[in-house]
Kinemage of the C-alpha trace (Angstrom):
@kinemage 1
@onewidth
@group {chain A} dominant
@subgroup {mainchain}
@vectorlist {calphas} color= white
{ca unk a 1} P 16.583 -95.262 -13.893
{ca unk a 2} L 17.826 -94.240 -17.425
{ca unk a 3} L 21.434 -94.380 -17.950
{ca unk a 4} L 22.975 -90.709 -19.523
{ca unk a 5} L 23.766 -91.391 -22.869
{ca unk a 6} L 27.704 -90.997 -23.222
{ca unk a 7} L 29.166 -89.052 -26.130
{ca unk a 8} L 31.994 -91.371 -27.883
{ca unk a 9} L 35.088 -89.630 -28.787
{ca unk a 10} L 34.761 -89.083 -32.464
{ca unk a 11} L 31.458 -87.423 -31.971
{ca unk a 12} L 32.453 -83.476 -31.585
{ca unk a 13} L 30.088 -82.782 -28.860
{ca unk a 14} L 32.839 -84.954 -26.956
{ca unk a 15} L 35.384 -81.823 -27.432
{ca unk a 16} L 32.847 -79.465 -24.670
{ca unk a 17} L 31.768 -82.762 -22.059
{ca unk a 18} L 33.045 -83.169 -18.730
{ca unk a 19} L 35.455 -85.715 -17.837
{ca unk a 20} L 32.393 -87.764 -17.216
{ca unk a 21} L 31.514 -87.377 -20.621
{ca unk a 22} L 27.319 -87.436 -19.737
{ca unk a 23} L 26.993 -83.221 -19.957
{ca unk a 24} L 27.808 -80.314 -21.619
{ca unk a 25} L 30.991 -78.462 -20.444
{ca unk a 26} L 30.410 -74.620 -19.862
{ca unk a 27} L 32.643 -72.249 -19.455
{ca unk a 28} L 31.999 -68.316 -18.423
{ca unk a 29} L 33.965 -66.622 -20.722
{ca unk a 30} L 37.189 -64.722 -19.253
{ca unk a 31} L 36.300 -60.967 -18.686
{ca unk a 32} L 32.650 -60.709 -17.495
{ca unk a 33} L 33.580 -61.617 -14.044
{ca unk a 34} L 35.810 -59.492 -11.552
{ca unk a 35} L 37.534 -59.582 -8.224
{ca unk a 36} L 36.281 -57.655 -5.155
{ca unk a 37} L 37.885 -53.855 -5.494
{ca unk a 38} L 39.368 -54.882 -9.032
{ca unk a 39} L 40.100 -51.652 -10.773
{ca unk a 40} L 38.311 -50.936 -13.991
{ca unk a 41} L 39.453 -50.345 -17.847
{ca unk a 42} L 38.450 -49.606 -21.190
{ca unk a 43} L 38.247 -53.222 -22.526
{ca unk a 44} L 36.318 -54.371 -19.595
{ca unk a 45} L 33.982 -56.250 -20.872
{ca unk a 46} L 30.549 -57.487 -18.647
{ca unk a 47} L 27.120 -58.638 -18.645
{ca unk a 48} L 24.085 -56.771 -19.839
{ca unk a 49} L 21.766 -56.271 -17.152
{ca unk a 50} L 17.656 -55.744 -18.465
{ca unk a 51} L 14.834 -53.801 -16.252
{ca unk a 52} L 10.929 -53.872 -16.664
{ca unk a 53} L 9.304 -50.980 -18.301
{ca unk a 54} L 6.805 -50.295 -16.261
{ca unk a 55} L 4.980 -46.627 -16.426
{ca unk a 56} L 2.855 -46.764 -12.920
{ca unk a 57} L 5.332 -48.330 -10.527
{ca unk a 58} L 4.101 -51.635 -8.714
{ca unk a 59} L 4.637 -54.601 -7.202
{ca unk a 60} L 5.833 -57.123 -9.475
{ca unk a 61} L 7.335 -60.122 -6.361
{ca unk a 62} L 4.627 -62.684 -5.021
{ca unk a 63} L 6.137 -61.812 -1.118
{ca unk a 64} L 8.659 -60.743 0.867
{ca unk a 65} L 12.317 -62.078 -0.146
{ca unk a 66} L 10.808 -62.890 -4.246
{ca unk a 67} L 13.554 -62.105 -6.703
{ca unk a 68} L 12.218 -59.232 -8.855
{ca unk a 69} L 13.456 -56.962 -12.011
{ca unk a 70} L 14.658 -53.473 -12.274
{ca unk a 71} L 12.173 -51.223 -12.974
{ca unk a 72} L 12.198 -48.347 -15.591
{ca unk a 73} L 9.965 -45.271 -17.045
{ca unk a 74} L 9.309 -44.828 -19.928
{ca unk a 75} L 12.464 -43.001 -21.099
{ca unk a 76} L 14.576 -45.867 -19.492
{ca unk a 77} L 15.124 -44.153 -15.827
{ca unk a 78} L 15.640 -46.523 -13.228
{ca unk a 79} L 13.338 -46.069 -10.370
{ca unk a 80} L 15.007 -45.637 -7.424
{ca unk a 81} L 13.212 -45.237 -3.928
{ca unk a 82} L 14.999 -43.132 -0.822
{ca unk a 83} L 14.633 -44.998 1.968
{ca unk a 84} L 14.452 -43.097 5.459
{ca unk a 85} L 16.846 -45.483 7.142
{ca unk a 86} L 19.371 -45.082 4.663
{ca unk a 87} L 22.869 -44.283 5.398
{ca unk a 88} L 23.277 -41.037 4.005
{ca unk a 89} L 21.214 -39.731 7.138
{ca unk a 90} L 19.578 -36.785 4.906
{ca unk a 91} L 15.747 -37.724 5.461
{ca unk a 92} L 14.555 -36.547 9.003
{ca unk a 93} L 11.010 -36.972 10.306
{ca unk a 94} L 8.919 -34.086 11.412
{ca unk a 95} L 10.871 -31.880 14.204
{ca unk a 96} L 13.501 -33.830 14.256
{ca unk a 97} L 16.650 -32.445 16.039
{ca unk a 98} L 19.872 -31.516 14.234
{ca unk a 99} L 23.447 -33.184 15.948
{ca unk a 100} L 26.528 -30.802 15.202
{ca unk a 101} L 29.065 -32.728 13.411
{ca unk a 102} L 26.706 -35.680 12.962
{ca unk a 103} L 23.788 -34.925 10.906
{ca unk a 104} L 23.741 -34.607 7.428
{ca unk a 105} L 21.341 -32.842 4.356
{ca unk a 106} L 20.885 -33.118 0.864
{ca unk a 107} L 22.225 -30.505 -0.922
{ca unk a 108} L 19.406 -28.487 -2.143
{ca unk a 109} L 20.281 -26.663 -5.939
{ca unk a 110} L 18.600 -23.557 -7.779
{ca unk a 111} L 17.301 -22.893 -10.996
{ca unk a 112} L 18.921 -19.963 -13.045
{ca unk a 113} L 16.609 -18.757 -16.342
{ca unk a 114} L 17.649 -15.514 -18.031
{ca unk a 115} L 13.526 -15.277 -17.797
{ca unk a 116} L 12.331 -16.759 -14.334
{ca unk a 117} L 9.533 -19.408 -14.438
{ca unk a 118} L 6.414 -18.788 -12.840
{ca unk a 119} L 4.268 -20.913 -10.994
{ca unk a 120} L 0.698 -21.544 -9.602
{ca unk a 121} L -0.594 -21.646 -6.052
{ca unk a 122} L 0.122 -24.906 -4.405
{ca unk a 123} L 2.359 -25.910 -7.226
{ca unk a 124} L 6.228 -27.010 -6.323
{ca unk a 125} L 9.255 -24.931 -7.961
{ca unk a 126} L 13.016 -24.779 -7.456
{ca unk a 127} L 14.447 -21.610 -5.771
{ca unk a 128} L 14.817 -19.335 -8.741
{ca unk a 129} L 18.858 -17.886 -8.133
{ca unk a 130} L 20.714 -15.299 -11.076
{ca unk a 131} L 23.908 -15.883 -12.727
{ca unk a 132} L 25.808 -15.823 -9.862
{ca unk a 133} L 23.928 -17.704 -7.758
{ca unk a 134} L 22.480 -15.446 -6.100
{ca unk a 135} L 19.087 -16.516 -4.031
{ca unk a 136} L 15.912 -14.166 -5.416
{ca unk a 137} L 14.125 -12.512 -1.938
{ca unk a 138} L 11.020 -11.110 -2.113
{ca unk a 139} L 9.629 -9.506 0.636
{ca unk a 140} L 5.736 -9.658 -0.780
{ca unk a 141} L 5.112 -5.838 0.140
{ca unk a 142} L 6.217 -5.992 3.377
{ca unk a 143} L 8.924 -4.902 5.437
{ca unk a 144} L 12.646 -6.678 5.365
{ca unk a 145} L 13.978 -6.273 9.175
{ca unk a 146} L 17.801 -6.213 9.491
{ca unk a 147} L 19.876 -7.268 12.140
{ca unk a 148} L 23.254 -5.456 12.843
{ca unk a 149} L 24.603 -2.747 11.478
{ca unk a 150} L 23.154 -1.240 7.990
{ca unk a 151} L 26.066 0.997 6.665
{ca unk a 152} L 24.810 3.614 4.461
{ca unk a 153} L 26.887 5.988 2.109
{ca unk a 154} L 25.884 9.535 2.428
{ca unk a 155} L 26.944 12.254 -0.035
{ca unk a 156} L 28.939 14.822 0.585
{ca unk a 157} L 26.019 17.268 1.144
{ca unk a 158} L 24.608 15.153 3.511
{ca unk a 159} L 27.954 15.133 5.602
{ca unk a 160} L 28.261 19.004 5.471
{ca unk a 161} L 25.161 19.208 6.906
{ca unk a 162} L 25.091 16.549 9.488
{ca unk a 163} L 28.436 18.539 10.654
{ca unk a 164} L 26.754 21.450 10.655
{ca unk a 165} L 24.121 20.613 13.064
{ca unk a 166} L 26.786 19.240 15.259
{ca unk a 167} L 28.085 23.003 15.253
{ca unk a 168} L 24.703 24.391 16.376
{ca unk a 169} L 23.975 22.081 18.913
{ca unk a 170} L 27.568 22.786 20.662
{ca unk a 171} L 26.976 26.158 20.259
{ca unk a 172} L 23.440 25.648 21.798
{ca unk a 173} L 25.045 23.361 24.818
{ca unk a 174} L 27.205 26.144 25.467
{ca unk a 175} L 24.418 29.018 25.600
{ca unk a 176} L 22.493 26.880 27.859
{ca unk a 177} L 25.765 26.160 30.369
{ca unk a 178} L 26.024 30.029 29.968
{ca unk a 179} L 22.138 30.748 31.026
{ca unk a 180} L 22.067 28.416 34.100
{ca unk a 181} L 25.538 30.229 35.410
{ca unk a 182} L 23.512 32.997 35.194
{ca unk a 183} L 20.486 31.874 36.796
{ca unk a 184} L 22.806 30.471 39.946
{ca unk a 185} L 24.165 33.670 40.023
{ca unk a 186} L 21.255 35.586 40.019
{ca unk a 187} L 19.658 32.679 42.983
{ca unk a 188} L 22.732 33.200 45.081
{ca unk a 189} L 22.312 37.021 45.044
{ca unk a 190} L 18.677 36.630 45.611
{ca unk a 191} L 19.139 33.968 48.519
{ca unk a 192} L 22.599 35.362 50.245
{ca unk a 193} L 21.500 38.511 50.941
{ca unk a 194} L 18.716 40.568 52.596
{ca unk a 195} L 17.048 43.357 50.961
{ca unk a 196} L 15.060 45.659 53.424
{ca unk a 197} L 12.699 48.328 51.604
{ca unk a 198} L 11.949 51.639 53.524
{ca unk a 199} L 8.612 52.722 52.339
{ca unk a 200} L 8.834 56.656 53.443
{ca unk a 201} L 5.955 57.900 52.133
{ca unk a 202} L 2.594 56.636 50.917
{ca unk a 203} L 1.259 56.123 47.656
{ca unk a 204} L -0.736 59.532 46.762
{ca unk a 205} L -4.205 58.804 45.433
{ca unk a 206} L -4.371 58.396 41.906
{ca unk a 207} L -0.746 57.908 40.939
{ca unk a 208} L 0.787 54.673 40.325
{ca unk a 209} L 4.412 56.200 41.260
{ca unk a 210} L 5.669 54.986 44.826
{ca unk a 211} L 6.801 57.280 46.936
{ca unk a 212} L 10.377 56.686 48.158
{ca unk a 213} L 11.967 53.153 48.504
{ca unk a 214} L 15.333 53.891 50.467
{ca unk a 215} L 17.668 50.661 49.941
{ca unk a 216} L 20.931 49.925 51.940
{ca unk a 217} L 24.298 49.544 49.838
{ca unk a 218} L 24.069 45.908 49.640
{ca unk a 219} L 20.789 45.974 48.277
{ca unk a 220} L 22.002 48.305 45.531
{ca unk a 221} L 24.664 46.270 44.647
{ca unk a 222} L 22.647 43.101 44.761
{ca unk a 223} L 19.923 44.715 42.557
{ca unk a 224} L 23.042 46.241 39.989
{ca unk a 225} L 24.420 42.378 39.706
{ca unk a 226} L 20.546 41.131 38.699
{ca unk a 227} L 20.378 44.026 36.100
{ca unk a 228} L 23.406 42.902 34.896
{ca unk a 229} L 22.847 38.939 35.017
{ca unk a 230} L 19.459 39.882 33.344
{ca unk a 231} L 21.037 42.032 30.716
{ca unk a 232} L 23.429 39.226 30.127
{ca unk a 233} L 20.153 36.749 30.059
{ca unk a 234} L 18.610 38.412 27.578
{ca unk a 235} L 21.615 38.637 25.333
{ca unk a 236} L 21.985 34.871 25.428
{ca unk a 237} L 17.962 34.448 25.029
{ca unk a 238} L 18.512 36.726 21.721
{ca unk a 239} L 21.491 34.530 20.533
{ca unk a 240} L 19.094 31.330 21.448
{ca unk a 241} L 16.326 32.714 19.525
{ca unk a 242} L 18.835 32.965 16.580
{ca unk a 243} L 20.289 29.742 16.715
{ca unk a 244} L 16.592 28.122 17.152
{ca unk a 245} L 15.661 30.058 13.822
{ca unk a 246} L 19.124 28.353 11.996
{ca unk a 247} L 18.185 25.115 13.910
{ca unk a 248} L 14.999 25.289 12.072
{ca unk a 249} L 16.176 26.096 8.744
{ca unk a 250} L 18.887 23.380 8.970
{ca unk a 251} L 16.306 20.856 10.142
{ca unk a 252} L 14.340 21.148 6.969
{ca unk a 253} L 16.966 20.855 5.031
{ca unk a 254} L 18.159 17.639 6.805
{ca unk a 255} L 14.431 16.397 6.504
{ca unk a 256} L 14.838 17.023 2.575
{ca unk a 257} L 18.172 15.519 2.069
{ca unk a 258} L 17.246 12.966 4.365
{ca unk a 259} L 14.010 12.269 1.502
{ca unk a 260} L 16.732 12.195 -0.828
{ca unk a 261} L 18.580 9.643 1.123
{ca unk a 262} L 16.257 7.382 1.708
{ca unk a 263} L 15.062 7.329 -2.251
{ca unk a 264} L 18.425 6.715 -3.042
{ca unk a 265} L 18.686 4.054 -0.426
{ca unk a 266} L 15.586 2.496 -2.013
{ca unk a 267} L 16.947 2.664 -5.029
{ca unk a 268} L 19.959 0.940 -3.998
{ca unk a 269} L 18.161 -1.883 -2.696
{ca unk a 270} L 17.496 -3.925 -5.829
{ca unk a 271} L 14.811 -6.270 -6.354
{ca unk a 272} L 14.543 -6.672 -9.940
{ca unk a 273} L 17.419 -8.387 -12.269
{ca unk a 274} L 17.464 -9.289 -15.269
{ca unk a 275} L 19.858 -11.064 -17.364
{ca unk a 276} L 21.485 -8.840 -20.844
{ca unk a 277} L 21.985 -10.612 -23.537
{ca unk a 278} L 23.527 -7.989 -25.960
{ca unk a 279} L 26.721 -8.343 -27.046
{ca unk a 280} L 28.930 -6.719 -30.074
{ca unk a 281} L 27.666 -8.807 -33.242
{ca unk a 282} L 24.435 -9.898 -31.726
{ca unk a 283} L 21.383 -7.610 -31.136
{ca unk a 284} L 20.619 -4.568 -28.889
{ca unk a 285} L 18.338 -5.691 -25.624
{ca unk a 286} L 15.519 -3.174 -24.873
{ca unk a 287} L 15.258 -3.666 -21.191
{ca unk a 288} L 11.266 -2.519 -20.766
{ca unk a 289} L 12.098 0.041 -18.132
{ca unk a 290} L 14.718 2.197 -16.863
{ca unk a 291} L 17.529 0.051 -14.511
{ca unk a 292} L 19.241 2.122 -11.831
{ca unk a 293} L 22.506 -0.433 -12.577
{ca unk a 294} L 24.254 -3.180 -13.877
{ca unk a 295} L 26.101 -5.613 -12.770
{ca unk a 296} L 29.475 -6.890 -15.062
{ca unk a 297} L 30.298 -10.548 -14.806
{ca unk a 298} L 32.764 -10.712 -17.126
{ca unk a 299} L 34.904 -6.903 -18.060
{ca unk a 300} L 34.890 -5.318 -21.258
{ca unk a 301} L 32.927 -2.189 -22.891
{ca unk a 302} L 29.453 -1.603 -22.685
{ca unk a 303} L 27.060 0.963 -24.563
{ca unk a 304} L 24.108 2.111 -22.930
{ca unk a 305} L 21.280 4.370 -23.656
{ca unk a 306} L 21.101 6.630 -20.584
{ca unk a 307} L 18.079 7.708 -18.912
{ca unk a 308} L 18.666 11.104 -19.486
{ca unk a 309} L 22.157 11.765 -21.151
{ca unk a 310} L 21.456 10.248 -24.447
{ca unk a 311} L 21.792 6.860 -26.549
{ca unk a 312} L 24.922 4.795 -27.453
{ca unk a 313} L 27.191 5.540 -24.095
{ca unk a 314} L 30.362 3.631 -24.141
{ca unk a 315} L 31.722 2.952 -20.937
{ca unk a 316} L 35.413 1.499 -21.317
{ca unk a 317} L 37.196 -1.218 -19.287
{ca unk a 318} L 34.362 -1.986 -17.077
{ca unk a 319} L 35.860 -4.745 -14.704
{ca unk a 320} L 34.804 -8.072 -13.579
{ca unk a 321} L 32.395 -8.037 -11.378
{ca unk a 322} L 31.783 -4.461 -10.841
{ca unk a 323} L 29.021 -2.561 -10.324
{ca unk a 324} L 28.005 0.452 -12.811
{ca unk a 325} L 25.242 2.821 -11.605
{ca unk a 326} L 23.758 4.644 -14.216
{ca unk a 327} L 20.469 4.492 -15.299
{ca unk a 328} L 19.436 3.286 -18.973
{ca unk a 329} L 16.579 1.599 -21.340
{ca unk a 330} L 18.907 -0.233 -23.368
{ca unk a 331} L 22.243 -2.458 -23.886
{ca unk a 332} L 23.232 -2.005 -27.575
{ca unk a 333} L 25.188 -4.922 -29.042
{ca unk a 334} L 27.678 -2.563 -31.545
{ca unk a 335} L 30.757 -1.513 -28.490
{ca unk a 336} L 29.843 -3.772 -26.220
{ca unk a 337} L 32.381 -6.830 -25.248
{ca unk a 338} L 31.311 -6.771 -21.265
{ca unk a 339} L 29.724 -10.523 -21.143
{ca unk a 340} L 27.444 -11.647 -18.080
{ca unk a 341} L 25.946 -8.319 -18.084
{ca unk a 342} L 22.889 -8.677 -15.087
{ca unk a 343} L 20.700 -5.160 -15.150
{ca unk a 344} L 19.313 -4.171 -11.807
{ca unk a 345} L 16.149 -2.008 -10.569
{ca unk a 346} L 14.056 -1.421 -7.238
């Protein structure tokens, strides 16, 4: 066996042996190692760790329990692999049941564009959200069903006339409470008493007159009551008849209003939004349509052209987060400060 060769001491190499002085001494230089929960500074200093560039991830370990490097993309992105038996307990397998208190999810994010993406059938996309964060619905054409209570403000036309109707149908409960007294009455008159008619002579050949009907005082009196109850009928029948005729007239103008109503309910139920970017120094933003209202993120004036009413509308001291429903084509930049301005349609 070959004896180390040993370093003498004038030889420098001597300076970095071992005690032994057959090897070279190394030592790790002070600062590129660290104790367990040591905290961290700026002049830490450490080791650079490299990964394997490798575009189409692979195996790169002969088996099971092989040392192998870091992998990386092309742009230098560490691939990194979710494992379902990890401990973050946010991958479940198909139906899967969810433990209060216990399970846990990834938190899922959305994409906000001023000008939302589209994408193709089958492709993936992020939920599309506006500048508040906001989720985007769409109900495809179809019907959205509600549950609970849908609270809808009504003009004040719409409240004078829903009070009206009240009115009339009180006033119609009471005519019919009035009618069936009278109908009882006339029943119990009818019912309580006997009416015996005398026929005294016959009826003469060709006349259509009776003869002589001879009734007893109680028949006369019931017979007086039923002219009266009758008389009284027919009063409340005419007062019916008139209230049925104002019914009607009422009920189409409820139907209309209610039109009205329910267009201005549809209107109020915004689909569309899109994101202004005028502001005073900048440029004006056509908008492409007309926008039932707008939504202020951040107070301030803004000038509108209206609809209708004309072009360059300042509306002062708009506050954050309100909502301004008027109708306009266009957000001019000159007067308007409002910033976060979101426009809204049906």
């Amino acid at each position: 066996m070959a004896v180390p060769h040993k370093y003498q001491a004038k030889e420098v190499l001597n300076k970095v042996l071992n005690t032994a002085e057959t090897a070279l001494q190394v030592d790790i230089v002070s600062g590129s190692e660290y104790a367990e929960d040591s905290a961290h500074t700026d002049a830490d200093t450490g080791n650079f760790i490299l990964g394997v560039r490798n575009d189409t991830l692979a195996a790169l370990g002969g088996t099971d329990g092989d040392y192998v490097p870091f992998q990386m993309n092309a742009s230098g992105a560490l691939f990194v692999e979710v494992s379902s038996s990890s401990g973050d307990d946010s991958i479940y397998v198909d139906d899967a049941d969810w433990t209060d208190s216990t399970s846990k999810h990834t938190l899922v994010g959305g994409l906000y564009q001023s000008s939302p993406q589209s994408i193709t059938d089958g492709d993936v996309g992020p939920f599309q959200v506006d500048a508040d964060g906001a989720l985007h619905i769409s109900d495809g054409g179809n019907t959205i069903t509600v549950d609970g209570t849908v609270t809808a403000n009504l003009s004040a036309t719409d409240n004078a006339v829903l009070d009206a109707i009240d009115t009339v149908l009180d006033t119609i409960k009471t005519d019919t409470q009035e009618i069936e007294e009278a109908v009882e009455t006339i029943e119990g008159a009818v019912s309580g008493s006997e009416m015996q008619v005398d026929v005294v002579a016959a009826l003469p050949a060709g006349s259509n007159t009776i003869g002589v009907v001879d009734l007893g005082s109680t028949d006369n009196a019931v017979l007086d009551a039923m002219v009266v109850d009758l008389a009284a009928m027919e009063t409340l029948l005419t007062a019916a008849n008139v209230d049925h005729a104002a019914n009607e007239a009422l009920l189409t103008t409820i139907d209309s209003d209610t039109n009205d109503t329910k267009n201005a309910l549809n209107n109020m139920l915004y689909g569309t939004a899109l994101a202004v970017t005028a502001v005073h120094g900048g440029s004006d933003h056509s908008l492409g349509a007309t926008y039932e209202a707008f939504h202020i993120g951040v107070g301030g004036d803004i000038s509108l052209d209206c609809a209708t009413s004309g072009t360059n509308i300042v509306f002062k001291n708009v506050a954050s987060g309100q909502m301004l429903p008027v109708r306009a084509t266009v957000v001019n930049a000159t007067n308007t400060t409002a910033t976060n301005i979101v426009a809204l349609k049906a």
